[in-house]
C-alpha positions as CSV (number, residue, x, y, z in Angstrom):
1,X,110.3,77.1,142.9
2,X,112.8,77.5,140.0
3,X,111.5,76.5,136.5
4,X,114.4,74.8,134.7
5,X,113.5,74.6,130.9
6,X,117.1,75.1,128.6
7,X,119.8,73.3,128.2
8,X,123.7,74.9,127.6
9,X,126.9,73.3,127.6
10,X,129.0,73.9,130.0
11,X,131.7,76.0,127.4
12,X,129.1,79.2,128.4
13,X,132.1,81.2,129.6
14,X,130.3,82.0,133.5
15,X,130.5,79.9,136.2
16,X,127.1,78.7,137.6
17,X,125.5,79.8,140.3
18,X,125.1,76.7,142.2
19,X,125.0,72.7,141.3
20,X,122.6,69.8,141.2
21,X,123.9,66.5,142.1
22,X,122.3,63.6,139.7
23,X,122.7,59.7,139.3
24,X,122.9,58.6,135.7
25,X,118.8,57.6,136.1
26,X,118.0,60.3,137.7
27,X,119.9,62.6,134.7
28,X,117.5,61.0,132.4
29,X,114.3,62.0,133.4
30,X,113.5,65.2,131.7
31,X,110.4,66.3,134.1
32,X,111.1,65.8,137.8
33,X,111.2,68.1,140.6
34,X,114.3,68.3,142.8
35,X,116.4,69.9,145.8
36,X,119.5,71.1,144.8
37,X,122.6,71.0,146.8
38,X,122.6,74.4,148.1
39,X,119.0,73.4,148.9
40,X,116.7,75.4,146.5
41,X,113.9,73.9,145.0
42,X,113.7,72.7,141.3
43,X,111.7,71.7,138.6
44,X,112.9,70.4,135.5
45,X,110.6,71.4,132.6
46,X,113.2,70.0,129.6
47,X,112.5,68.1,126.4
48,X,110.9,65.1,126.1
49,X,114.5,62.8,126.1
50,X,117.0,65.4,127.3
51,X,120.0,63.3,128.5
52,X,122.1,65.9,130.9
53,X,125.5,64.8,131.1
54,X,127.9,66.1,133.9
55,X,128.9,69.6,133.4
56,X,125.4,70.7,131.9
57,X,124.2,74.0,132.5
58,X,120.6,74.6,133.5
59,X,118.6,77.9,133.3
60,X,115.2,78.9,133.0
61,X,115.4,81.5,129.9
62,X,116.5,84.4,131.8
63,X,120.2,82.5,132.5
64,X,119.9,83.9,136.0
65,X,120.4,81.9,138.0
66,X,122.5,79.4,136.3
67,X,122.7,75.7,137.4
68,X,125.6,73.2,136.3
69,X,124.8,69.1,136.8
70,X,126.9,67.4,138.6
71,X,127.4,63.7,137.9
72,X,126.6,62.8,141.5
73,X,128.7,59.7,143.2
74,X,126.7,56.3,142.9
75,X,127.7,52.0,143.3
76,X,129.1,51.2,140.1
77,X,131.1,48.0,138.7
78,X,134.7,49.2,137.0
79,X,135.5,46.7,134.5
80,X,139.2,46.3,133.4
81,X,140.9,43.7,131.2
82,X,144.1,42.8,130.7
83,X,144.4,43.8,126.7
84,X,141.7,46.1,124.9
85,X,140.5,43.3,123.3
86,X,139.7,41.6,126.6
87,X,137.3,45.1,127.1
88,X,135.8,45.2,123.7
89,X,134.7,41.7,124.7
90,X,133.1,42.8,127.8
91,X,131.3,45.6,125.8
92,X,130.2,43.3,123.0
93,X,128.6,41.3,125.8
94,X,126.9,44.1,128.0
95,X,125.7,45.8,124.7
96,X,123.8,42.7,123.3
97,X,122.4,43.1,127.1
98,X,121.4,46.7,126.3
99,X,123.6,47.6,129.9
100,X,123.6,51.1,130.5
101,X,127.6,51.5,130.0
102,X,130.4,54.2,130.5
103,X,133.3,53.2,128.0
104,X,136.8,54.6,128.2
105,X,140.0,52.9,126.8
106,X,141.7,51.2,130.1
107,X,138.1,50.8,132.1
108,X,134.4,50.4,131.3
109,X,131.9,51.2,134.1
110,X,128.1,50.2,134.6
111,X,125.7,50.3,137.0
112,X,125.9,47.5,140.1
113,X,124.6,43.8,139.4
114,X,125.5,40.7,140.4
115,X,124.8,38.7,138.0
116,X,126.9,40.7,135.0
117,X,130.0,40.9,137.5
118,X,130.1,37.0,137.7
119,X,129.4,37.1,134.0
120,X,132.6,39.5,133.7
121,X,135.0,37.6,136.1
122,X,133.7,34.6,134.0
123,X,135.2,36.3,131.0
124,X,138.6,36.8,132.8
125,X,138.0,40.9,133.6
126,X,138.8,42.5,137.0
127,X,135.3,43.7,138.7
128,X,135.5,46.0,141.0
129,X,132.2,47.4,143.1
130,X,133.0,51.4,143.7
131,X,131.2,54.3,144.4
132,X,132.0,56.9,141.5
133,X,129.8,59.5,138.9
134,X,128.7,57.4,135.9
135,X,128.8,58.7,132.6
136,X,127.0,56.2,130.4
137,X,127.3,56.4,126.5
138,X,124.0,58.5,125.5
139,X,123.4,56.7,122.2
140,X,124.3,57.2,118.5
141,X,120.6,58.8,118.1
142,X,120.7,61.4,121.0
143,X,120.8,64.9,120.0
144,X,123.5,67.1,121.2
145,X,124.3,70.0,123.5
146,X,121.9,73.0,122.2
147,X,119.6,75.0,123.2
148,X,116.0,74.3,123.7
């Protein structure tokens, strides 16, 4: 089984060997054993609080082989209003809710639940239920792309 312990950006200037399809959750947990999609077996072995992002490169010290994270496809709510302020609403509202949230400036994007997509409608925002990667926000205190 491949050991996966560091962390690169994916600026590295080589193209990876193969990917690793992750949900947001999933790219959160920092110690997990998975099968990657060309079906090799791996282990993560990264920092306690590693947050990969899409585009992350794995490796395990050696840089052979090379892994890149892929934001893998998962049932999302896309949030759009009809004026940015109608969407800083909606984030005002999700973030005093703590919601997990992917912000962007003509959509925001969280993870599926009924009861914040009646909330949304409520607030006069087009909900839509999709299937799509999710790239939530990874905090103001999350460190950033280096090395181990």
């Amino acid at each position: 089984m491949l050991v996966l312990t560091y962390r690169l950006s994916n600026e590295v200037g080589r193209s990876p060997d193969f990917s690793l399809s992750l949900t947001a959750t999933e790219r959160l947990r920092s110690r997990h054993r998975y099968t990657a999609d060309n079906g090799t077996e791996v282990y993560l072995d990264l920092p306690r609080g590693t947050q990969l992002r899409g585009g992350d490169l794995l490796h395990d010290g050696a840089l052979e082989p090379l892994v890149q994270i892929v934001a893998k496809p998962e049932p999302i709510l896309t949030v759009m209003g009809a004026t940015p302020p109608d969407l800083l609403r909606a984030a005002y509202h999700l973030g005093n809710r703590h919601v997990p949230l992917e912000i962007t400036p003509t959509y925001l994007r969280l993870a599926e639940d009924l009861v914040l997509a009646e909330m949304l409608q409520r607030l006069g925002l087009q909900v839509m239920n999709e299937t799509a990667p999710f790239e939530p926000e990874t905090g103001a205190y999350q460190s950033s792309h280096d090395d181990r």
